[in-house]
Backbone as CSV, one residue per row, in Angstrom:
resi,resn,N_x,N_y,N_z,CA_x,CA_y,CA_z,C_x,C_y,C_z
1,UNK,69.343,105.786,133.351,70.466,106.689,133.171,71.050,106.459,131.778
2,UNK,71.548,107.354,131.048,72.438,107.725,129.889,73.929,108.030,129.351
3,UNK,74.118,106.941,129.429,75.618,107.190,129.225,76.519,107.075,128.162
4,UNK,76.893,107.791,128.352,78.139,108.352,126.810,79.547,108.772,127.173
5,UNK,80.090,107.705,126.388,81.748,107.772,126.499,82.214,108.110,125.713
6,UNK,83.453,109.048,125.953,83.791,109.752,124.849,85.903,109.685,124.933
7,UNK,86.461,110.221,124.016,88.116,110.274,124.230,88.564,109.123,123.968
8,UNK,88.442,108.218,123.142,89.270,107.529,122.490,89.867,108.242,121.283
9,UNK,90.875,107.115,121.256,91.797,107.478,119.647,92.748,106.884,119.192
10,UNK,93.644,107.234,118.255,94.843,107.086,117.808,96.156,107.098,118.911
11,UNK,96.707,106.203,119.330,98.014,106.651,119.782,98.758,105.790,119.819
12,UNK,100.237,106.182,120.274,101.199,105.115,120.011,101.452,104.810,121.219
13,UNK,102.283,103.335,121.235,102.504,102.620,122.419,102.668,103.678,123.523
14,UNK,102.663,103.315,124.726,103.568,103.989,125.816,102.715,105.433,126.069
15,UNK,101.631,105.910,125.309,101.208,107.117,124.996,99.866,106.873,126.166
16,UNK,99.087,108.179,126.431,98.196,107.950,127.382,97.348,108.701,127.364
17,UNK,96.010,107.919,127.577,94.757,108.695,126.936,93.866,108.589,128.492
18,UNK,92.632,109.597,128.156,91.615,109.568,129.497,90.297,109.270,128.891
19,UNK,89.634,108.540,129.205,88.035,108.081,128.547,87.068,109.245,129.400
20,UNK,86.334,109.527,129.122,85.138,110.374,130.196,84.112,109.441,129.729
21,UNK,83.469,109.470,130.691,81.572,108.815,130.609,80.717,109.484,131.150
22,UNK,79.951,110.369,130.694,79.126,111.432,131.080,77.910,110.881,131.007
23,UNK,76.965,111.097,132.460,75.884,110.486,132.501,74.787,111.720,132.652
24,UNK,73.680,111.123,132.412,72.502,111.706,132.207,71.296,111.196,132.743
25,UNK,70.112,111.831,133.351,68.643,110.611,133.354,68.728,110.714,135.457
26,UNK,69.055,110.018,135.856,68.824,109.167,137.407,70.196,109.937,137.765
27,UNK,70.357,110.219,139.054,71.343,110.276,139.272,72.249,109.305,139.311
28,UNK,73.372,109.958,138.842,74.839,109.149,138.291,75.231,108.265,139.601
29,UNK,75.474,109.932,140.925,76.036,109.417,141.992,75.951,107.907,143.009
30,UNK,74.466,107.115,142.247,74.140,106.203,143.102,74.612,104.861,142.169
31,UNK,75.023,105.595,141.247,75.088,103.833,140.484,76.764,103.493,140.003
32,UNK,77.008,102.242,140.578,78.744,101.293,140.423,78.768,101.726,138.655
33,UNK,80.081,101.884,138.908,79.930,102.629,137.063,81.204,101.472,137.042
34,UNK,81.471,100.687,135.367,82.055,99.849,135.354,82.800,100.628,134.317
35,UNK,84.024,100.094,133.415,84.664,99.905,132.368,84.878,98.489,131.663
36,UNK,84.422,98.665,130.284,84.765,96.727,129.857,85.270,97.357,128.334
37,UNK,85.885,96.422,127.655,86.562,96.963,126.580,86.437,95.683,125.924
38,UNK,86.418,95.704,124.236,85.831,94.638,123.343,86.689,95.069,122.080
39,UNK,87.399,93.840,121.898,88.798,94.065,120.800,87.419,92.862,119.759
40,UNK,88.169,93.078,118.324,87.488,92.533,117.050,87.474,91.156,117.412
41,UNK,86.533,90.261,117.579,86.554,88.944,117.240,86.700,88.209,119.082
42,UNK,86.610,88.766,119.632,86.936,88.837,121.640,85.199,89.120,121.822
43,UNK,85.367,88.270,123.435,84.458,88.881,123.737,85.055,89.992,124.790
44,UNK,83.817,91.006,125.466,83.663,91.895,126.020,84.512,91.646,127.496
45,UNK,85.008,92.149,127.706,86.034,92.486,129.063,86.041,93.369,129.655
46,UNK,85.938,92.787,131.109,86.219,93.726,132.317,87.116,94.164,132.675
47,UNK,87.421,95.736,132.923,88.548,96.431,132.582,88.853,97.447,134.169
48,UNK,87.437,97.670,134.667,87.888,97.644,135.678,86.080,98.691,136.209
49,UNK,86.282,99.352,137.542,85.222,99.550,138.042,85.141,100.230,139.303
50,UNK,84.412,101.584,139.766,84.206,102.430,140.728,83.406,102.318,141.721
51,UNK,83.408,101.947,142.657,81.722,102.077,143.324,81.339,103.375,143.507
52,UNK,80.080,103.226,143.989,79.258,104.582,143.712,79.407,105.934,144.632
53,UNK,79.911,105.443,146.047,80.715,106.163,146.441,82.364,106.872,146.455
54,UNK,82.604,106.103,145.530,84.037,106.306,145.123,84.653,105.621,145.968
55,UNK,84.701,104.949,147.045,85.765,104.238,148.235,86.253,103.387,147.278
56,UNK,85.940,102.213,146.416,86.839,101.182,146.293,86.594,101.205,144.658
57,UNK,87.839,101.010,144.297,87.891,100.587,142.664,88.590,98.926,142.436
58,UNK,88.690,98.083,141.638,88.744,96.979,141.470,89.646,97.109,139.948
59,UNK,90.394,96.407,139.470,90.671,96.476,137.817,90.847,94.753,137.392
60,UNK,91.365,94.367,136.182,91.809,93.744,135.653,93.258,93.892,135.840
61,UNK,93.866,92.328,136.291,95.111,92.548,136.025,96.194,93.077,135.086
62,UNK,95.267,92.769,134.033,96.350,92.958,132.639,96.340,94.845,132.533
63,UNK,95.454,95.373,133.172,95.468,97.049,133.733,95.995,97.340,134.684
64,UNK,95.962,96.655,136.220,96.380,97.225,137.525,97.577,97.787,137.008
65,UNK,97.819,98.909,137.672,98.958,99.527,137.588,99.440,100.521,136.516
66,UNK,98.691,100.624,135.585,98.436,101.316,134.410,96.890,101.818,134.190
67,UNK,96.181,101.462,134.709,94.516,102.363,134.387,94.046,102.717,136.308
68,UNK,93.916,104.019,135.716,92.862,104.250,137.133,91.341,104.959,137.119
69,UNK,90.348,104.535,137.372,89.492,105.054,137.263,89.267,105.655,138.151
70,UNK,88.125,107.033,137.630,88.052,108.140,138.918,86.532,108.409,138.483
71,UNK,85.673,109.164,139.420,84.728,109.711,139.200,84.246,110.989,139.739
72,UNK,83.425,112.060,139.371,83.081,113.382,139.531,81.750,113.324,139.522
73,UNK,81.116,112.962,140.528,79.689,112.663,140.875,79.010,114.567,140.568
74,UNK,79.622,115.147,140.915,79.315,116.768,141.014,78.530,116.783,139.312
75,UNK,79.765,116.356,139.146,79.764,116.708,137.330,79.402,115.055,136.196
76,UNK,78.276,114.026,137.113,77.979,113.284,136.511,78.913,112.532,135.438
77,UNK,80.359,112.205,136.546,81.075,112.371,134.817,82.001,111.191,135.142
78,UNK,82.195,109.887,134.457,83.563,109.163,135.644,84.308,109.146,134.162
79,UNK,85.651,108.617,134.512,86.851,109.010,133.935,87.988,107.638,134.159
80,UNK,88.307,107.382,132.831,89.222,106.312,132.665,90.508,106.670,132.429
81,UNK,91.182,106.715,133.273,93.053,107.298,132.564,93.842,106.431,132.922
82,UNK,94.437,105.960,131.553,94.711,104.889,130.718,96.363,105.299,130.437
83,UNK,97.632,104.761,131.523,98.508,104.764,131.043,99.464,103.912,130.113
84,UNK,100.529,104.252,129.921,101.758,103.202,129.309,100.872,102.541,128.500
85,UNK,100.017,103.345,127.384,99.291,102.053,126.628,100.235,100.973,125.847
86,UNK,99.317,100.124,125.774,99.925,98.627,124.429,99.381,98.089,123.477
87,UNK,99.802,97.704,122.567,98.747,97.580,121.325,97.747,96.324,121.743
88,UNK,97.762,95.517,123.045,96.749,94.347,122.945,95.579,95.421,124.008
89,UNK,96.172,96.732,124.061,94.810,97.273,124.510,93.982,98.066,123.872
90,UNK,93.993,97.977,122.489,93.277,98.215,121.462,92.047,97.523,121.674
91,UNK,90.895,98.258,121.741,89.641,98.035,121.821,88.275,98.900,121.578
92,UNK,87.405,98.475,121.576,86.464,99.491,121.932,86.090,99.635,123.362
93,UNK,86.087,100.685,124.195,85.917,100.729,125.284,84.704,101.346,125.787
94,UNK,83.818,100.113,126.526,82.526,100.866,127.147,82.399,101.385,128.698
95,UNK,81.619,102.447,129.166,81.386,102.972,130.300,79.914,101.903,130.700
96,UNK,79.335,101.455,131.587,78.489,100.807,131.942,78.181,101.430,133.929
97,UNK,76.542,101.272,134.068,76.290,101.599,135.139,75.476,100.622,136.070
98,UNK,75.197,100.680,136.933,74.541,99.858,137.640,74.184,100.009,139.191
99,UNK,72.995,99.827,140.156,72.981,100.084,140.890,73.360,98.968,142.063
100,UNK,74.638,99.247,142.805,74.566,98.378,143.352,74.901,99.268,145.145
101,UNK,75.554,98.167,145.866,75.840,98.341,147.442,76.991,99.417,147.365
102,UNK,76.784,100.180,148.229,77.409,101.659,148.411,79.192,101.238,147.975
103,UNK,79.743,100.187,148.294,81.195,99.771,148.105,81.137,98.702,147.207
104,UNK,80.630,98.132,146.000,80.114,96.878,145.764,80.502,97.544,144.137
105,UNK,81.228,96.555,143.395,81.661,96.775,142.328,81.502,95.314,141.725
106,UNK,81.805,94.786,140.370,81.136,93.611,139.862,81.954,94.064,138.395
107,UNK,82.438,92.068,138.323,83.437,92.027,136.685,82.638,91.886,135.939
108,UNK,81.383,91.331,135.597,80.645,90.984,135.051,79.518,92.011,134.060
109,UNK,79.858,91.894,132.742,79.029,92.247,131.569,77.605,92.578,132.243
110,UNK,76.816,91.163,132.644,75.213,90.859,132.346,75.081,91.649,133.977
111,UNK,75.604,92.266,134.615,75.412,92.669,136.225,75.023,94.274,135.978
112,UNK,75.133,94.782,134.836,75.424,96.406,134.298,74.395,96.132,133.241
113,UNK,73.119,97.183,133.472,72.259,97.603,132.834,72.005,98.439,132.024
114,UNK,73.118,99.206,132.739,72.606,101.129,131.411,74.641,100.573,130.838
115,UNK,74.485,100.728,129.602,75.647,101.029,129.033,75.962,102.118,127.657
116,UNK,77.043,103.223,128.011,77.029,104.012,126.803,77.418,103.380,125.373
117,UNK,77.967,103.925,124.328,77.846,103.457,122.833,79.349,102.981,122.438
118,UNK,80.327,103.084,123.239,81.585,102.849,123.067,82.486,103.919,122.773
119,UNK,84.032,103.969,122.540,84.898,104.414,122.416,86.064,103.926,121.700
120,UNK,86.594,103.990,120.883,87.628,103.318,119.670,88.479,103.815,120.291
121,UNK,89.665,103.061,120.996,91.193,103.393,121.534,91.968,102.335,120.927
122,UNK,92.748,102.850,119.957,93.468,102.003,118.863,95.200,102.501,119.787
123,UNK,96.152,101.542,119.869,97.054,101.998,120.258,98.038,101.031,118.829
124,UNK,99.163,101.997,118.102,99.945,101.278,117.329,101.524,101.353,118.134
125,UNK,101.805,100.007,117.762,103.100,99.653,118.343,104.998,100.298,117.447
């Protein structure tokens, strides 16, 4: 599968953006689609994550309550909306896929095989 994330940008604190990850190749619908995000000089972080049926999502604390991920299996497409941003959530943000257990989601980088090319979400304070 092929994936490409797109909708990052410029914005200021408190401001709120939506990531899309549009997939391509295998069907989308069967594979745990993750979010991880990678600030300059950091490593790569788990940001949060869908299972493939959509029943259960999982996040990072430093997100709960401010990011929700959603997905549109119809339209091969899952979706990061990203509130009350803050400038330590400046990153590059990747979409990542993986096949796992129908409710089965995973924090982990090396667990996610297909990953798209990133997304620049700069937030200034």
């Amino acid at each position: 599968v092929q994936l490409q994330a797109s909708g990052g940008g410029l914005v200021q604190t408190g401001a709120s953006l939506r990531l899309s990850c549009a997939a391509s190749g295998r069907s989308f619908r069967s594979y745990t689609m993750g979010w991880f995000r990678q600030a300059p000089g950091k490593e790569r972080e788990f940001v949060g994550a869908i299972s493939w049926g959509g029943s259960r999502t999982y996040y990072a604390d430093s997100v709960k309550g401010r990011f929700t991920i959603s997905r549109d299996n119809a339209k091969n497409t899952g979706y990061l909306q990203m509130n009350n941003l803050k400038p330590e959530d400046s990153a590059v943000y990747y979409c990542a896929a993986q096949y796992l257990g129908y409710s089965d989601v995973d924090v982990h980088p090396s667990k996610y095989r297909y990953w798209g090319q990133g997304t620049l979400v700069t937030v200034s304070s």
